[in-house]
BANUMAR-15197 format. One line per field, with one value per residue (C-alpha): residue in one letter; x, y, z; residue number from 1. Coordinates in nm, 3 decimals, always signed. Layout:
res c(A:...)
c1 c(X:...)
c2 c(Y:...)
c3 c(Z:...)
n c(NUM:...)
//
This chain:
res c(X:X:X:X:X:X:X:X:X:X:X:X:X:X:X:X:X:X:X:X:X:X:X:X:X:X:X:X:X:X:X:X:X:X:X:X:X:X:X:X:X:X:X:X:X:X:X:X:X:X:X:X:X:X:X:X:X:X:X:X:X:X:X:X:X:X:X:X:X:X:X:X:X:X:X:X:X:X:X:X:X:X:X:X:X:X:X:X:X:X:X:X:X:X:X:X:X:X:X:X:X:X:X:X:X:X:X:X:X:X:X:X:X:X:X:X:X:X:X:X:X:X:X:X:X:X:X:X:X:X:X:X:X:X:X:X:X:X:X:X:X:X:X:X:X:X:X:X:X:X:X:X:X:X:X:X:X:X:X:X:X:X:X:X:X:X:X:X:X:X:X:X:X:X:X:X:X:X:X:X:X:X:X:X:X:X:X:X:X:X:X:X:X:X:X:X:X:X:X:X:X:X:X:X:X:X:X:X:X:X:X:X:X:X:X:X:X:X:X:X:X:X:X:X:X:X:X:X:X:X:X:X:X:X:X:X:X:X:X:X:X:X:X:X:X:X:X:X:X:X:X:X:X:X:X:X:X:X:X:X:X:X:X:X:X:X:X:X:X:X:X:X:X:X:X:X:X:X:X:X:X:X:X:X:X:X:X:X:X)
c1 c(+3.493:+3.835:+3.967:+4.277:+4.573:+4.867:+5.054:+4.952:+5.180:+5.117:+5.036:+5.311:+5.197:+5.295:+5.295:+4.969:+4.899:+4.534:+4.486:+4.253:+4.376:+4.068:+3.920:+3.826:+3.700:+4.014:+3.993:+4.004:+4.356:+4.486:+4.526:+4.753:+5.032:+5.075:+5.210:+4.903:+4.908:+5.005:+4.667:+4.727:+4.604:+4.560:+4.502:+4.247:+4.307:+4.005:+3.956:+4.046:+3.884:+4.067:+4.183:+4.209:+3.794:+3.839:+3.862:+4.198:+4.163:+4.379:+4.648:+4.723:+4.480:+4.241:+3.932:+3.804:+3.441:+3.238:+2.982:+2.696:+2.774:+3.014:+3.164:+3.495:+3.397:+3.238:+3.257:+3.556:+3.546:+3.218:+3.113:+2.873:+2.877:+2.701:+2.372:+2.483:+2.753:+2.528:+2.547:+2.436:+2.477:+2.770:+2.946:+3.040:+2.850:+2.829:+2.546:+2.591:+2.421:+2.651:+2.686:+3.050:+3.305:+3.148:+2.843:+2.619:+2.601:+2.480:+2.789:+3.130:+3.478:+3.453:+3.724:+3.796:+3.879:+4.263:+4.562:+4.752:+5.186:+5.328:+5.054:+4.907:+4.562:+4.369:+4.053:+3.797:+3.590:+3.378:+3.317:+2.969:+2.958:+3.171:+3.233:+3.543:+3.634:+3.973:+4.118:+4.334:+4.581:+4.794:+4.514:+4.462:+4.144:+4.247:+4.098:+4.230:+4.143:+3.963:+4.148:+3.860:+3.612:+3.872:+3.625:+3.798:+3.703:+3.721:+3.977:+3.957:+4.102:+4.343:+4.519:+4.700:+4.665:+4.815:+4.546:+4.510:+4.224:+3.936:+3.770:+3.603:+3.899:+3.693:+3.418:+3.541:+3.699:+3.953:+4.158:+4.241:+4.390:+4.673:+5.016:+5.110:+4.748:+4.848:+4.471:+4.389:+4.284:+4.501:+4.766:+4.910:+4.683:+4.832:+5.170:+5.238:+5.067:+4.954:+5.143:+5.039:+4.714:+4.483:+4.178:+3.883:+3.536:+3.291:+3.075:+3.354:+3.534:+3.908:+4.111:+4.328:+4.631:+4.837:+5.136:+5.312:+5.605:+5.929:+5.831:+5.810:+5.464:+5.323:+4.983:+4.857:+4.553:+4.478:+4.735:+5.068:+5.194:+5.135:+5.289:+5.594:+5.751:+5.897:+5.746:+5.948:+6.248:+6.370:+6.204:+5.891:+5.938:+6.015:+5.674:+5.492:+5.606:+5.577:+5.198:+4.943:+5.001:+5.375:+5.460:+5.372:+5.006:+4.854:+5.119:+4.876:+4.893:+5.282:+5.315:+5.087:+5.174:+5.576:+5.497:+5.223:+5.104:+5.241:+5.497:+5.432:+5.427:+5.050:+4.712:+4.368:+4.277:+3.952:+3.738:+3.625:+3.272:+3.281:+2.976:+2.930:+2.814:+3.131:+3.118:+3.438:+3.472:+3.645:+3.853:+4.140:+4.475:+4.841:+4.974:+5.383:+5.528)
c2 c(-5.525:-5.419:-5.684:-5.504:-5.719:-5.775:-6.050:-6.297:-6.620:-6.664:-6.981:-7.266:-7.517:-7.910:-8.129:-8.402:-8.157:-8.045:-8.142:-7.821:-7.672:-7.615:-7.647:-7.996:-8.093:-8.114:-8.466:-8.512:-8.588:-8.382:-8.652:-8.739:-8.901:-8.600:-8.270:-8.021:-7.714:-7.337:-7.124:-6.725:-6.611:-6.304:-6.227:-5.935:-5.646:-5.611:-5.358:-5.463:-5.312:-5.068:-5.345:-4.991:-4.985:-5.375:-5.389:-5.528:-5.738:-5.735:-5.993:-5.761:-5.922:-5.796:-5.927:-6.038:-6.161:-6.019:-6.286:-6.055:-6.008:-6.088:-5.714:-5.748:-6.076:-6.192:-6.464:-6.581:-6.404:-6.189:-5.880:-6.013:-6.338:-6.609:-6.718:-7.075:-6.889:-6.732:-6.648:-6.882:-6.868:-6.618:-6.841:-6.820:-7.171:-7.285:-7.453:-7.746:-8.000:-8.272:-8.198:-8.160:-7.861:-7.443:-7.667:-7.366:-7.003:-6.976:-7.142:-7.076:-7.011:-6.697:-6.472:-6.191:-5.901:-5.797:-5.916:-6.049:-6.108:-6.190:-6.265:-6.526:-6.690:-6.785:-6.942:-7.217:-7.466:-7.756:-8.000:-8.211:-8.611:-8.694:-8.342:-8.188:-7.788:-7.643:-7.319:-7.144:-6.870:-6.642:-6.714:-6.477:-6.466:-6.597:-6.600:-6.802:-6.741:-7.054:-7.111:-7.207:-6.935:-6.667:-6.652:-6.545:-6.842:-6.855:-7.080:-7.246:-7.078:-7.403:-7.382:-7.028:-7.129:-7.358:-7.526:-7.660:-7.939:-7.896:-8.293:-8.518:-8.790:-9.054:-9.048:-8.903:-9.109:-8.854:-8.920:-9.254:-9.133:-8.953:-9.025:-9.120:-8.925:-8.567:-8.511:-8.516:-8.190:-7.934:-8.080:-7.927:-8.050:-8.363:-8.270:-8.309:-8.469:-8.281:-8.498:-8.529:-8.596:-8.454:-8.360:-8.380:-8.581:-8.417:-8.177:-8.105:-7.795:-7.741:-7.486:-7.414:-7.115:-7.070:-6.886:-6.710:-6.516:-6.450:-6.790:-7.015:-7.132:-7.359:-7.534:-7.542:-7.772:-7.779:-7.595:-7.829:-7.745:-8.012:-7.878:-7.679:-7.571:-7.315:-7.185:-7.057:-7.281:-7.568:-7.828:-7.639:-7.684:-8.039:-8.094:-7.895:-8.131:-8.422:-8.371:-8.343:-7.962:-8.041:-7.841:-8.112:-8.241:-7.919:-7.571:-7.324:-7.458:-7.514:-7.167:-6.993:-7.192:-7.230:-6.870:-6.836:-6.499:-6.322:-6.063:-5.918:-6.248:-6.166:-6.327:-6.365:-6.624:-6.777:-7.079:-7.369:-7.485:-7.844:-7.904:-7.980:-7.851:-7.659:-7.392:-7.096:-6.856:-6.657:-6.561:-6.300:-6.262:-6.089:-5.879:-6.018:-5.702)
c3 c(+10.975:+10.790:+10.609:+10.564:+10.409:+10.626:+10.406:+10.142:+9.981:+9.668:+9.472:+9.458:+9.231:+9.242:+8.989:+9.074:+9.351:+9.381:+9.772:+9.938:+10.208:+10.354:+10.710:+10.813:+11.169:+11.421:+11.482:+11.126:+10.969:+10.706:+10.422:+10.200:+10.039:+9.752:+9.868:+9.906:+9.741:+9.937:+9.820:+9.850:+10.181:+10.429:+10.785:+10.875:+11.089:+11.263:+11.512:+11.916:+12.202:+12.451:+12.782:+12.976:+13.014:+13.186:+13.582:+13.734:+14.037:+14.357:+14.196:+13.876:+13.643:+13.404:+13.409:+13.034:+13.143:+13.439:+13.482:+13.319:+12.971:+12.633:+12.649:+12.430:+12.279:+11.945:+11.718:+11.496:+11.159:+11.286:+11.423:+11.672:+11.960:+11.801:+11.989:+12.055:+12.345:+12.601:+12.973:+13.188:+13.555:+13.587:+13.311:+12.940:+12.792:+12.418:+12.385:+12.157:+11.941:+11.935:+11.556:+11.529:+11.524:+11.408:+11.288:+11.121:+11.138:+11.494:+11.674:+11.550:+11.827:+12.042:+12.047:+12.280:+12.068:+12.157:+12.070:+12.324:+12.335:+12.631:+12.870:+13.156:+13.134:+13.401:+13.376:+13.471:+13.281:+13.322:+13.006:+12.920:+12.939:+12.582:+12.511:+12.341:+12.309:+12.317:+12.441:+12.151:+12.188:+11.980:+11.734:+11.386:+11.157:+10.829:+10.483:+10.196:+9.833:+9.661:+9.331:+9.118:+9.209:+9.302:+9.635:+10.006:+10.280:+10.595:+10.754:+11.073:+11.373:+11.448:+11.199:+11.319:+11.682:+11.885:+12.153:+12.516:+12.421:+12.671:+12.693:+12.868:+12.879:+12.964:+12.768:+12.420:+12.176:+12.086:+12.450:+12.271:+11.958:+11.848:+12.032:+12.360:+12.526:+12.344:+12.279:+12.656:+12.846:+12.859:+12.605:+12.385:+12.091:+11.895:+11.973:+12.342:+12.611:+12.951:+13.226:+13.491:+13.354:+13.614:+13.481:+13.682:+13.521:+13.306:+13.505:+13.743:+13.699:+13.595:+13.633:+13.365:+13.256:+12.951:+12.994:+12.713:+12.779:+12.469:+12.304:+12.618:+12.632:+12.970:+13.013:+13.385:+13.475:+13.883:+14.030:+13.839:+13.529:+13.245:+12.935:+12.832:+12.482:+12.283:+11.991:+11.743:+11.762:+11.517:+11.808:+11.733:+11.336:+11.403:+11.570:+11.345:+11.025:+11.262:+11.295:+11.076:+11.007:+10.806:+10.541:+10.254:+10.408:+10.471:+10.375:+10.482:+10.842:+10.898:+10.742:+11.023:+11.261:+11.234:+11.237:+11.515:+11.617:+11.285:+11.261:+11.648:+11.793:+11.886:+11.852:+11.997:+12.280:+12.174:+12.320:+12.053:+11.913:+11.905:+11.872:+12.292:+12.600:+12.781:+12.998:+13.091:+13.373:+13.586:+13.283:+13.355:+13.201:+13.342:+13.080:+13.084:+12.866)
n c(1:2:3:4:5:6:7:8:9:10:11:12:13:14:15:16:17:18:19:20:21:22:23:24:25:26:27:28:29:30:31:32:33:34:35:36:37:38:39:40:41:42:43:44:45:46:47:48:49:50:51:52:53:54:55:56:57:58:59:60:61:62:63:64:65:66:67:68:69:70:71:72:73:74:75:76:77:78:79:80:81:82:83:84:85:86:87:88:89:90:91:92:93:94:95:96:97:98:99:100:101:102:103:104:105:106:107:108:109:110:111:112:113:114:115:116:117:118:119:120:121:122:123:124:125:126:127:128:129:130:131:132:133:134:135:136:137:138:139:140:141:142:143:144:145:146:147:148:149:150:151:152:153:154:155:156:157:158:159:160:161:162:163:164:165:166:167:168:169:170:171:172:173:174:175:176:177:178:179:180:181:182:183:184:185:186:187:188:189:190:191:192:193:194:195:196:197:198:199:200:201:202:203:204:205:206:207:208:209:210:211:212:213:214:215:216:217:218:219:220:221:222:223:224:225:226:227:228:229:230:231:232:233:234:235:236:237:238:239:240:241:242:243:244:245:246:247:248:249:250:251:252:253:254:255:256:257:258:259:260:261:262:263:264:265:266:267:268:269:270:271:272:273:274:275:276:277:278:279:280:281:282:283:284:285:286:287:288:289)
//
């Protein structure tokens, strides 16, 4: 893979300020009550496949998965689709072990390798009893350098993305926490709540679509729209450092994500390991350009 450097931020150091900005579990909240420290960073430029070899269906959609096989997909920050994702019954499903979010090296998010800008996703998906995955878009492969060892890491894929949580509302304790129900399915993840909430139970499927289009973003989940904001605005700043991505509890984040999708406005749409059962299809997206 080329790990070619697109941009890096340097070090700004903080007096008392050795907080990590490192990748911890998405329920988990960024601590702190010192300011966190900015570590130097890049985003690779790995190759994307060619959409022109994908099929487009009789409503002007290309189809990203064909039932049979992970053609144009692979795992976040690899070359390959981890062995925990799997076809199963004309379906993408992770399998999962209930032990929490990218757990070991056979899990991980799956990505589909292109990078989408102004675009409509349509897709399905059906969630396990308690289980919790998210649907990420505009998303970038990030590495951050660790200032003691001078090693590049791996940071989580949420923290350049903005998601659509995928959950079981009733059975997973995350549907209770954060503000006003914005960690429901299809919100937009501990910032704004999908309303109306109508999700159907675990084992049911969903439909869902994510709309991007000039910095207008909209959540559908069954057939009504749920969520709608605009990235790339003061509001959006505003949410951003009301959350636990601001700029003092965890810099890396705000700075991706005030900035989501990069220079092009561009990113990958990717499907979460949490750790649980969940299962996508019919996946197909409307290029908006």
């Amino acid at each position: 893979m080329n790990n070619k450097l697109l941009y890096a931020c340097g070090c700004v150091l903080l007096a008392g300020a050795l907080t990590s900005c490192g990748g911890n579990a998405k329920k988990t909240e960024a601590a702190s009550d010192e300011t966190a420290t900015m570590p130097e960073y890049k985003v690779l430029d790995n190759p994307q496949v060619d959409l022109s070899s994908y099929p487009v269906d009789k409503d002007g959609y290309i189809v990203l998965f064909d039932g049979k096989d992970m053609k144009g997909w692979r795992g976040y920050g690899k070359d390959n689709v981890p062995s925990k994702w799997t076809v199963e019954d004309g379906c993408i499903k992770f399998n999962g072990s209930g032990g929490g979010e990218a757990q070991d090296g056979d899990g991980g998010d799956l990505i589909f390798a292109h990078k989408f800008k102004n675009f409509e996703l349509e897709l399905e998906w059906k969630i396990s009893k308690g289980g919790n995955s998210g649907i990420l878009y505009l998303a970038q492969e990030v590495e951050s350098k660790d200032p003691a060892t001078g090693e590049w890491r791996l940071e989580p894929i949420y923290i350049s993305a903005p998601e659509a949580q995928v959950l079981d509302n009733e059975n997973h304790p995350d549907a209770k926490l954060g503000k006003d129900n914005n960690r429901q399915s299809m919100s937009l993840y501990d910032m704004i709540p999908a309303k109306p909430q109508n999700a159907k139970p675990f084992g049911e499927w969903n439909k869902a679509k994510v709309m991007v289009f000039k910095g207008t973003v909209v959540h559908g989940q069954n057939d009504e729209n749920v969520v709608e904001y605009h990235l790339w605005t003061q509001k959006w700043t505003d949410m951003l450092q009301a959350s636990k991505f601001s700029k003092e509890d965890w810099p890396l984040a705000f700075e991706l994500l005030n900035n989501v999708g990069g220079p092009k406005h561009e990113g990958y749409i990717a499907f979460q390991d949490h750790g649980d059962d969940v299962w996508f299809r019919n996946i197909r997206v409307k290029i908006l350009d």
